[in-house]
N, CA, C and O atoms as CSV, one atom per row, in Angstrom:
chain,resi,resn,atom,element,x,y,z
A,1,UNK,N,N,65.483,-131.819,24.239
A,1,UNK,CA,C,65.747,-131.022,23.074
A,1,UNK,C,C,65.142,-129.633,23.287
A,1,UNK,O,O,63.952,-129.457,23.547
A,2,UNK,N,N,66.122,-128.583,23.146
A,2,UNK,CA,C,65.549,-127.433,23.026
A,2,UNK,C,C,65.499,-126.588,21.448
A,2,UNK,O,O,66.217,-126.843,20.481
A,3,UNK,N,N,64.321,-125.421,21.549
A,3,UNK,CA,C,64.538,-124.866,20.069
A,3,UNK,C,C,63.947,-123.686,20.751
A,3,UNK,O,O,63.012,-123.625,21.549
A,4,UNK,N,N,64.699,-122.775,20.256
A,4,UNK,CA,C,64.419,-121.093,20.405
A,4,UNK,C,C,64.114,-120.542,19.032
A,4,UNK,O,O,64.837,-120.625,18.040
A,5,UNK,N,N,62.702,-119.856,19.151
A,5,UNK,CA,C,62.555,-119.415,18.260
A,5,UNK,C,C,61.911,-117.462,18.703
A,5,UNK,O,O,61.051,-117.058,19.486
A,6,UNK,N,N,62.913,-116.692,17.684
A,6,UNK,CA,C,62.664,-115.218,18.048
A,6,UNK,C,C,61.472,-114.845,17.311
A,6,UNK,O,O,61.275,-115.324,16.194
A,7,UNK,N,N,60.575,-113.942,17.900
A,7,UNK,CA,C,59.577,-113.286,17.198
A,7,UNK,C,C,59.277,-111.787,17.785
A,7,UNK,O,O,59.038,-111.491,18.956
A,8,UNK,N,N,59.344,-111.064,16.832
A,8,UNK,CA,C,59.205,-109.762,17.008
A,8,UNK,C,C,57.999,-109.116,16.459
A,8,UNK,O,O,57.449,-109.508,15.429
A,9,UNK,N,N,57.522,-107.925,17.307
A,9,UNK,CA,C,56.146,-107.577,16.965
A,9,UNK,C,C,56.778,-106.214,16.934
A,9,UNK,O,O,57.757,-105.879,17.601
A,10,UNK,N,N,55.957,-105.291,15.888
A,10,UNK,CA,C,56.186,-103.800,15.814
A,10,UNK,C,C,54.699,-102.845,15.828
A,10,UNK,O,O,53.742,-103.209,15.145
A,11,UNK,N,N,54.647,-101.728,16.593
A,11,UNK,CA,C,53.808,-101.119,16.278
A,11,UNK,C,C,54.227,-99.760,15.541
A,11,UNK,O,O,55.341,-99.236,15.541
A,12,UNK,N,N,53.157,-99.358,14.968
A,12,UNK,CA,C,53.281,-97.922,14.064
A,12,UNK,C,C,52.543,-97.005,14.674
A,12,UNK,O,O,51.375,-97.310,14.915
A,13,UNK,N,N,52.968,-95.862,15.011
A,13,UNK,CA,C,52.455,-94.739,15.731
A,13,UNK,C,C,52.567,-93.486,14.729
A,13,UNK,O,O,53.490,-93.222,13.959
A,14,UNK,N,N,51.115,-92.641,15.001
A,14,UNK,CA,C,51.288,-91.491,14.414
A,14,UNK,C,C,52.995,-90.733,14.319
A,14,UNK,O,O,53.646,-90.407,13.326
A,15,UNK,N,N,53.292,-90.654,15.644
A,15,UNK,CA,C,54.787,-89.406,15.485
A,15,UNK,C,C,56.064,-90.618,15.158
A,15,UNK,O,O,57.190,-90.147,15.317
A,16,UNK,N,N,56.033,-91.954,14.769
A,16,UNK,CA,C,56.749,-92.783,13.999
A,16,UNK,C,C,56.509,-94.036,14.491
A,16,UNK,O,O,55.518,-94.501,15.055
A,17,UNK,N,N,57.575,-94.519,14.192
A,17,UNK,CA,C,58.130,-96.221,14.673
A,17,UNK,C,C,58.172,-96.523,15.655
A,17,UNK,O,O,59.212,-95.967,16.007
A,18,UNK,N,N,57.658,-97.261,16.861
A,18,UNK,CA,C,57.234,-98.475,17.869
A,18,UNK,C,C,57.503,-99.360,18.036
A,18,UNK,O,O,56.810,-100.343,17.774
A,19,UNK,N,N,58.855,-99.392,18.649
A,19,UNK,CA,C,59.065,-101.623,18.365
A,19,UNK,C,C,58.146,-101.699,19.648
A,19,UNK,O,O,57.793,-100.758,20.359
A,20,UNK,N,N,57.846,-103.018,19.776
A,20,UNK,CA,C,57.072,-104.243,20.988
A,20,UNK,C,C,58.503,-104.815,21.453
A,20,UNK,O,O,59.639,-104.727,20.988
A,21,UNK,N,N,57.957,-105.418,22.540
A,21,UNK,CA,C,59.099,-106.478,22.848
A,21,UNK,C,C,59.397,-107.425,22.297
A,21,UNK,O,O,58.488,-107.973,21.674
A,22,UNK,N,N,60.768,-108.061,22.256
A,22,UNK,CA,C,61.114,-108.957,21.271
A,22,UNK,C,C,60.903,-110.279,22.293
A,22,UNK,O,O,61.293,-110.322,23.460
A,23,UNK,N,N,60.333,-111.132,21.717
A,23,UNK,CA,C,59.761,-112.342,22.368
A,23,UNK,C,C,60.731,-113.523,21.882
A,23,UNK,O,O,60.852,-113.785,20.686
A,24,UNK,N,N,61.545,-114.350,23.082
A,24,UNK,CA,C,62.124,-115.271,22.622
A,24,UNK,C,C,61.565,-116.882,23.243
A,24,UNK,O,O,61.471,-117.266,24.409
A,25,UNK,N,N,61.310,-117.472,22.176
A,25,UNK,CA,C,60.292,-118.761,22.527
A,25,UNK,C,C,61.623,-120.148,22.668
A,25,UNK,O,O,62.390,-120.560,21.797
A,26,UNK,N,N,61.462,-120.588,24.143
A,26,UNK,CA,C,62.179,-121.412,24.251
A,26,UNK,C,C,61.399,-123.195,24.315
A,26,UNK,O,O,61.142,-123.573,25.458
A,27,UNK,N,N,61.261,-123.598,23.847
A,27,UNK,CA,C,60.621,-125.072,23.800
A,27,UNK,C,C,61.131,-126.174,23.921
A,27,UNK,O,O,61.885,-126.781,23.161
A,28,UNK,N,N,60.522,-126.568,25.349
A,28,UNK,CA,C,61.409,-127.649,26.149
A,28,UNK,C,C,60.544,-129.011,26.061
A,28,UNK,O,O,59.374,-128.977,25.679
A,29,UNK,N,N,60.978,-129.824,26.315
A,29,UNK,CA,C,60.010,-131.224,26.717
A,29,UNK,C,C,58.841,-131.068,27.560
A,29,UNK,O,O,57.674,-131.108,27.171
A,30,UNK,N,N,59.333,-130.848,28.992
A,30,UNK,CA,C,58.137,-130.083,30.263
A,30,UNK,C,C,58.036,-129.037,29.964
A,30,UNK,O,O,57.264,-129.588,29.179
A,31,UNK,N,N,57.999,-127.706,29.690
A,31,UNK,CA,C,57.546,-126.787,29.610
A,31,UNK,C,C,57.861,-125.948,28.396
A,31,UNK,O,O,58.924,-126.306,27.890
A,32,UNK,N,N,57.229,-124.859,27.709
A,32,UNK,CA,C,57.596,-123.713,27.513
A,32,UNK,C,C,57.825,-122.115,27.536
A,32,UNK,O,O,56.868,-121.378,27.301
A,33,UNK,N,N,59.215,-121.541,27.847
A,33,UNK,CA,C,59.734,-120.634,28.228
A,33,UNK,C,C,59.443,-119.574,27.368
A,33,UNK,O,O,59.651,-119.910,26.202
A,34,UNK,N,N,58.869,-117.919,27.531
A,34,UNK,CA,C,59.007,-116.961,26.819
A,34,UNK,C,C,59.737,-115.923,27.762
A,34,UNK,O,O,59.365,-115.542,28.871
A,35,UNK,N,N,60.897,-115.547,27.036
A,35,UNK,CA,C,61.807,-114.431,27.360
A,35,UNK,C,C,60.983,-113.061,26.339
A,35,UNK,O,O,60.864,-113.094,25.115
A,36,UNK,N,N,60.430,-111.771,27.394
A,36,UNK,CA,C,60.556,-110.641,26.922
A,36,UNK,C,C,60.982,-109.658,26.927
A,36,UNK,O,O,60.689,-108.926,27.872
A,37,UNK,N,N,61.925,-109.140,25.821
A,37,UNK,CA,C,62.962,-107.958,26.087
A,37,UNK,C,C,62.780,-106.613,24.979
A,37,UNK,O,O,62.417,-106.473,23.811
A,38,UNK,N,N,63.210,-105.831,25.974
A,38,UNK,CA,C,62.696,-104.330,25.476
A,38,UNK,C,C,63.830,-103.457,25.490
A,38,UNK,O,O,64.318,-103.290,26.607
A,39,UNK,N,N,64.259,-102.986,24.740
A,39,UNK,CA,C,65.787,-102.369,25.190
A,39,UNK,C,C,66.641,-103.134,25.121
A,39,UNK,O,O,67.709,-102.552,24.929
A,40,UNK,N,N,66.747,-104.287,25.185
A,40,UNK,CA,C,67.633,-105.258,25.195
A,40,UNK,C,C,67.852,-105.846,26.856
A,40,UNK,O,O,68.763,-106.531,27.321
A,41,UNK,N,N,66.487,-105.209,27.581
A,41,UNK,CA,C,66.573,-105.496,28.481
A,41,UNK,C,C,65.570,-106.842,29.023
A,41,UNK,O,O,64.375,-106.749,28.739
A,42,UNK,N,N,65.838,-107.569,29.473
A,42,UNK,CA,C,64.856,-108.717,30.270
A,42,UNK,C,C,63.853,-108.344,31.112
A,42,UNK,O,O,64.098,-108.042,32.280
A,43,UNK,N,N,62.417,-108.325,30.524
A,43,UNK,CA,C,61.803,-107.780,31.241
A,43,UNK,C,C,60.345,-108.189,31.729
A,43,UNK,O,O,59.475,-107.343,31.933
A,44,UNK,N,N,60.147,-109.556,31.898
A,44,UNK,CA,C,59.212,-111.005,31.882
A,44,UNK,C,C,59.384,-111.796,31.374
A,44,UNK,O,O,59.818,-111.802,30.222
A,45,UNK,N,N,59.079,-112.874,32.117
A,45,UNK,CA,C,59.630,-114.258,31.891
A,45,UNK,C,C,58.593,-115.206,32.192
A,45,UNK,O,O,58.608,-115.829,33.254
A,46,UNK,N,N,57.313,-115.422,30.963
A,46,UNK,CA,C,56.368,-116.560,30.982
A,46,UNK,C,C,56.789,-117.531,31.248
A,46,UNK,O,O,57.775,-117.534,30.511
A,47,UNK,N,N,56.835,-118.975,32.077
A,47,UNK,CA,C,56.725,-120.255,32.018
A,47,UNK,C,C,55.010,-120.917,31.835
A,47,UNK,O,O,54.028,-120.685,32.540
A,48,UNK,N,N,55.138,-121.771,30.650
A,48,UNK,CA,C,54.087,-122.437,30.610
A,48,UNK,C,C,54.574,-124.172,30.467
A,48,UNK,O,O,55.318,-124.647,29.609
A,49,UNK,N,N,54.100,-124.668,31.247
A,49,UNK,CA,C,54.208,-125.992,31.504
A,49,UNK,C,C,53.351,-126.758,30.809
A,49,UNK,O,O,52.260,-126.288,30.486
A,50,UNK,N,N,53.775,-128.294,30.407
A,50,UNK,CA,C,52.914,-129.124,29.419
A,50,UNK,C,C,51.942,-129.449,30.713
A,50,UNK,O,O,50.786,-129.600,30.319
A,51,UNK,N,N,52.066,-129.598,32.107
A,51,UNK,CA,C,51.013,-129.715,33.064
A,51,UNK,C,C,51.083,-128.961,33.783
A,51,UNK,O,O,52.193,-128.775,34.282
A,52,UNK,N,N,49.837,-128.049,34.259
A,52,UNK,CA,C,49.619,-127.409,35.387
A,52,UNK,C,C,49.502,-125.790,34.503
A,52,UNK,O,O,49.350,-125.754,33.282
A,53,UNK,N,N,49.597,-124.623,35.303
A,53,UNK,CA,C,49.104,-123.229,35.487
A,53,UNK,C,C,49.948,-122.851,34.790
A,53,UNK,O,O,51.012,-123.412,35.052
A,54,UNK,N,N,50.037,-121.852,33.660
A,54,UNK,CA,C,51.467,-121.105,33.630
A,54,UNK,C,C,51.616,-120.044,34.331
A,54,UNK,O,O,50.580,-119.774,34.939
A,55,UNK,N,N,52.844,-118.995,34.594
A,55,UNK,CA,C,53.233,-118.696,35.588
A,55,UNK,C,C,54.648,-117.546,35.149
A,55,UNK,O,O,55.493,-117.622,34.258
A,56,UNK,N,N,54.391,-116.467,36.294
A,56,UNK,CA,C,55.538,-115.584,36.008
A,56,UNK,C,C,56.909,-115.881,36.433
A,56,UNK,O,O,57.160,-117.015,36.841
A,57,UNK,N,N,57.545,-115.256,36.397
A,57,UNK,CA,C,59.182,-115.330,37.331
A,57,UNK,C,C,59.039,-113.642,37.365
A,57,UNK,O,O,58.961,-112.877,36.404
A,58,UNK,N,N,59.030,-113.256,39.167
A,58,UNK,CA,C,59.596,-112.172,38.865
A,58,UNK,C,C,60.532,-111.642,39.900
A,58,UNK,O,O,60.687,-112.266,40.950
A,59,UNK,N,N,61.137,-110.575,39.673
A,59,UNK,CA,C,62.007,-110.539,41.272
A,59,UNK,C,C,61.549,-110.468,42.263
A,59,UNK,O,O,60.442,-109.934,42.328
A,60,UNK,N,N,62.227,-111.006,43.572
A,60,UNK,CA,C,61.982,-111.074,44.805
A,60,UNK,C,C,61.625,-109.583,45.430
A,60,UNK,O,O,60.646,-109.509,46.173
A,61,UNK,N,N,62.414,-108.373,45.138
A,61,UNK,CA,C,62.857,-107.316,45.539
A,61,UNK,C,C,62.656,-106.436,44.257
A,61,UNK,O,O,63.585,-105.911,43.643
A,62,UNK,N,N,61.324,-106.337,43.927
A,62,UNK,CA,C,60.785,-105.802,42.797
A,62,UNK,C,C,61.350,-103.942,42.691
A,62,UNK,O,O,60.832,-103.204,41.853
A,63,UNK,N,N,62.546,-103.377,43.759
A,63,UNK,CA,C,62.723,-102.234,44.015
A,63,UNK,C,C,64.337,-101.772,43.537
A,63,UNK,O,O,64.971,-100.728,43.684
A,64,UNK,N,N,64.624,-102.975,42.955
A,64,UNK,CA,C,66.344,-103.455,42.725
A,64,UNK,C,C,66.454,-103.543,41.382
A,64,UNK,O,O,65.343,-103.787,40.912
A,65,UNK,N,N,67.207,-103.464,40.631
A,65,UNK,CA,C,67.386,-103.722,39.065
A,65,UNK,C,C,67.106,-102.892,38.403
A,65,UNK,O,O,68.041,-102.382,37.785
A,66,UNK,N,N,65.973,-102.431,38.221
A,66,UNK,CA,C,65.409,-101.263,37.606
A,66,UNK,C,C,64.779,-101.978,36.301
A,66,UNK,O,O,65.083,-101.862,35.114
A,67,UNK,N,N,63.826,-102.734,36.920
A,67,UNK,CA,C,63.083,-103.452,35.764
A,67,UNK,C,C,64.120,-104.430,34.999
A,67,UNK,O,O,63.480,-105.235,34.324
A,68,UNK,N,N,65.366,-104.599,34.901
A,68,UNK,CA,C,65.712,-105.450,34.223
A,68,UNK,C,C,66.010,-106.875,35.207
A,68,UNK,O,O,66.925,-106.979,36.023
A,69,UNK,N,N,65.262,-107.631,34.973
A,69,UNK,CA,C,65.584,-109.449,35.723
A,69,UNK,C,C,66.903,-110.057,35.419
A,69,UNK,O,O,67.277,-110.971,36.154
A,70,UNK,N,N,67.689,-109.660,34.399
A,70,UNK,CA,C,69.290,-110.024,34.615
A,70,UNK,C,C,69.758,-109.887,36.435
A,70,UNK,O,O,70.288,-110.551,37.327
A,71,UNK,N,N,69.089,-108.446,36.169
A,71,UNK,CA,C,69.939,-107.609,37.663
A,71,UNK,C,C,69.416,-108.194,38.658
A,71,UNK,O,O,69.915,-108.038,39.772
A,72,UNK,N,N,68.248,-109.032,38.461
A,72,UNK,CA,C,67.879,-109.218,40.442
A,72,UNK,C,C,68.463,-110.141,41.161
A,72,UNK,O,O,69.205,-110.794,40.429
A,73,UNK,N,N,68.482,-110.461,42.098
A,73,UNK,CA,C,69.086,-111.041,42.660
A,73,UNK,C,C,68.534,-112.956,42.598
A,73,UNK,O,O,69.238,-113.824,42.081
A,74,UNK,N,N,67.295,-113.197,43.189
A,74,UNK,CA,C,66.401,-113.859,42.620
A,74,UNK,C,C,64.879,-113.759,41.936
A,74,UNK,O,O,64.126,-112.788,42.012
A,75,UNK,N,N,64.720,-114.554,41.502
A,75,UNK,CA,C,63.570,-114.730,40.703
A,75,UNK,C,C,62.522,-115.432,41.465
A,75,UNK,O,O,63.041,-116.277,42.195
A,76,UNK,N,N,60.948,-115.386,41.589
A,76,UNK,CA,C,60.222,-116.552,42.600
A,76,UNK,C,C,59.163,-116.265,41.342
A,76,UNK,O,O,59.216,-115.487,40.389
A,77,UNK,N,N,58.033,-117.391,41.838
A,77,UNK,CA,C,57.525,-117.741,40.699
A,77,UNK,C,C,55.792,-116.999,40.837
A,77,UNK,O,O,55.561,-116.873,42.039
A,78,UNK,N,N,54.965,-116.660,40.255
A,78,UNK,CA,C,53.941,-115.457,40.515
A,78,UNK,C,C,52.868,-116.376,39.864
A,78,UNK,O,O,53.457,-116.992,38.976
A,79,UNK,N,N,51.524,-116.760,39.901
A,79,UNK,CA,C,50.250,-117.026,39.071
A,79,UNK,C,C,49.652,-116.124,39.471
A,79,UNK,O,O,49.659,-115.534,40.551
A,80,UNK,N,N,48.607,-115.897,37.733
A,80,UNK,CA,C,47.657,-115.203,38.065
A,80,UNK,C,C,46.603,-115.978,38.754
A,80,UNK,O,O,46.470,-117.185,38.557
A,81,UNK,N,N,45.814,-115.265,39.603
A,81,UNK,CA,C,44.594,-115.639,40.444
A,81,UNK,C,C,43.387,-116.191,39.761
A,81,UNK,O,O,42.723,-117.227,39.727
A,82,UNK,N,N,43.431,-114.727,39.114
A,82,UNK,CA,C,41.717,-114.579,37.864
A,82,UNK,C,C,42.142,-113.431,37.657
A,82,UNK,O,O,42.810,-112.551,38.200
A,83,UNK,N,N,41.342,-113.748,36.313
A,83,UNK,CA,C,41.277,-112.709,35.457
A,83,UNK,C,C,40.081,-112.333,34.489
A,83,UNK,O,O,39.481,-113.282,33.986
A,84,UNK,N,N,39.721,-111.205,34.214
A,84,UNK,CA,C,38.284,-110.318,33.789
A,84,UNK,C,C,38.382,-109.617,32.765
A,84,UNK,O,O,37.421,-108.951,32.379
């Protein structure tokens, strides 16, 4: 069973309006998926798993697409190390 649920964050800036990225929460059995898009563009892709590390997807050829992950060709999977 899946359920997507959208959530959007906004910031307010002195010289106006600020959207955030629009965060789409996908919730699976093994894992859950966050799609983040900016522009309407795809632009990180959290996996968090019910076991183990969560983890990026990002392109192979980080020099291609132009930031949008629709466009790349493939996706491979990234953990962070540590973090401070």
């Amino acid at each position: 069973m899946l359920m997507a649920l959208v959530v959007s964050t906004s910031v307010r800036a002195a010289d106006g309006d600020i959207r955030g990225p629009d965060v789409t929460i996908i919730a699976g059995e093994e894992r859950t998926i966050y799609e983040y898009r900016q522009g309407g563009e795809l632009r990180m892709i959290k996996i968090v798993p019910n076991w183990g590390k969560p983890y990026f997807l990002v392109p192979r050829d980080r020099t291609t697409g132009f930031g949008d992950l629709e466009r790349a060709e493939m996706l491979l999977p990234s953990w962070v190390l540590f973090e401070f």
